[in-house]
N, C-alpha and C positions, 0 to 999 in steps of 0.2 A: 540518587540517580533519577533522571527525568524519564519515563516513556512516556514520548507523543505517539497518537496515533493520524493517522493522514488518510482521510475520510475517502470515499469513491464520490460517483456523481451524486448521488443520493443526498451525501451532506450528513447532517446529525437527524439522525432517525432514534426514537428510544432504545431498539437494540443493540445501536452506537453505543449510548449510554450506560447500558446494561453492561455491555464489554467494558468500558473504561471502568466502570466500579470492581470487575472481576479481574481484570490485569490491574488494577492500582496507577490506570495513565495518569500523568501531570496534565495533559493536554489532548483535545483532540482539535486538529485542524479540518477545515472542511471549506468547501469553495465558496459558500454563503456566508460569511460572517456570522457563523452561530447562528442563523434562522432555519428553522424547521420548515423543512420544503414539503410536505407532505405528499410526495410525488405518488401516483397511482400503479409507473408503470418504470422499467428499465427503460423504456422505449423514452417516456414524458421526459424521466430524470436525465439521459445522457441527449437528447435535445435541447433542453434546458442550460445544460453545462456549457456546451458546444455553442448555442446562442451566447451567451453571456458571459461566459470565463474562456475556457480554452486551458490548452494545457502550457503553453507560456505564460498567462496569467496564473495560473493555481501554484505554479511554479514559485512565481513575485511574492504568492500571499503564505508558500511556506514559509519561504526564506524569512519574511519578517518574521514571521511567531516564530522562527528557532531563534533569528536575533536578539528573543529577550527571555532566552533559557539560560540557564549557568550551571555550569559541572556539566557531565556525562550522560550521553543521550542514547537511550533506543528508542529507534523510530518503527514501526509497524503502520504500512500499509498496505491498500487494499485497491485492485482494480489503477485508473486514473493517480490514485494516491501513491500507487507504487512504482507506478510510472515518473511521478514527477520527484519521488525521493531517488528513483534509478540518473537521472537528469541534474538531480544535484547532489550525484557522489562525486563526480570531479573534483570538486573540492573538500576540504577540511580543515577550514579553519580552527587551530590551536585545538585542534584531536577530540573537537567535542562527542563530535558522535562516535560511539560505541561500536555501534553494530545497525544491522538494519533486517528487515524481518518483511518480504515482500510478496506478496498474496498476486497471483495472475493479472501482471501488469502486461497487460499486451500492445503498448505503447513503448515497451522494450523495443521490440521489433524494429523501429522505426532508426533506433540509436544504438547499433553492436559497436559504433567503435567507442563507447565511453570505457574508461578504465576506470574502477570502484578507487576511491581513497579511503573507503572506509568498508571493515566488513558488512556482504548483503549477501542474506539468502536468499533466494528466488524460490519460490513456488509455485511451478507452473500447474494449470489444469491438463485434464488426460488429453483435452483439443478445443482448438479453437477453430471455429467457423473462417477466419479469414487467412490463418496462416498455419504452417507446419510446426506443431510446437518444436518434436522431437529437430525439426533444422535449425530451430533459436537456440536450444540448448547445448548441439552442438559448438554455432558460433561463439556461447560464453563459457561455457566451460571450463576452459583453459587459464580463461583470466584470474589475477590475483584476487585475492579478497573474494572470491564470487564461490558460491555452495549451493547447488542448484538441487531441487527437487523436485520432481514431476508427480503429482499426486493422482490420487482414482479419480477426483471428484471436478464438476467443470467450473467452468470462471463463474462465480459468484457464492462457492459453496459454504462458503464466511459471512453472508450477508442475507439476514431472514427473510428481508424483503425481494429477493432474488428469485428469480424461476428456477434458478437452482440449487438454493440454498437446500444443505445436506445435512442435518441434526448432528446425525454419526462426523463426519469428517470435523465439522464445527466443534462439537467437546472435544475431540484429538487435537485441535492446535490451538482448541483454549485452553488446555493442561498444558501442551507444551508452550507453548508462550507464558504463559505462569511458572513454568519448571526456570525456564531459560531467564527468564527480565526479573527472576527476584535475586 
């Protein structure tokens, strides 16, 4: 079985790294073709993104890297990443992906009327600055394939490099992501 993971703005940073060596990823996709952005700031990174990829692009650049997986996929993303694997659950071609494992995509928002073809848990943060979580989860809720979790901790709490990144909350869905993707 493949698990890709599907980077945020950031891109491959070493504690990207670190995780993929601890979940056993096949792959991590990221919006820079594998180059180390060494960003200073959330602020620098998702200006950056935004300049130069966008989230129709990152989109383009998943899709390729799944097109050259074979067998059964979990995907785990984070931020941006989860956003654009929520973007391409419409489809599923010949049932590759698995499942999907989605870390505070708040670019959900923008797209409730997608319907999942593929199992996707959501985990939302406890709030976000620009929108009502507890109203997103609402709107998905109901849908198939959709298992939503609203967690204590805020958007970024997966990613060291984050103003919010939370140790605690980080080893509880590094276990469980390793309980679940082995």
């Amino acid at each position: 079985m493949n698990i890709v993971i599907v980077s945020d703005v950031f891109g491959i940073t070493p504690a990207l790294i670190k995780l993929k060596e601890k979940l056993g990823v096949t792959i991590i996709i990221d919006p820079y073709n594998g180059k180390s952005m060494d960003f200073k700031s959330e602020a620098e990174a998702y200006s950056c993104f935004i300049a130069k990829i966008g989230l129709d692009d990152y989109i383009s650049i998943v899709l390729k890297a799944l097109a050259s997986l074979d067998g059964k996929t979990t995907l785990i993303g984070f931020s941006i990443g989860a956003s654009a694997i929520w973007r391409i659950s419409l489809t599923n071609e010949n049932n590759f992906i698995k499942q999907a494992f989605c870390f505070y995509g708040s670019q959900i928002r923008n797209f409730t009327q997608i319907e999942p073809c593929f199992k996707i848990n959501l985990l939302f943060p406890k709030s976000e600055p620009h929108f009502d979580v507890v109203e997103l989860i609402k709107k998905l809720e109901a849908k198939a394939n959709v298992k939503i979790t609203q967690v204590e901790y805020l958007h970024g709490f997966m990613n060291y490099y984050s103003n919010n990144f939370n140790n605690t909350g980080y080893q509880r869905y590094v276990t469980l992501l390793q309980t679940i993707t082995r």
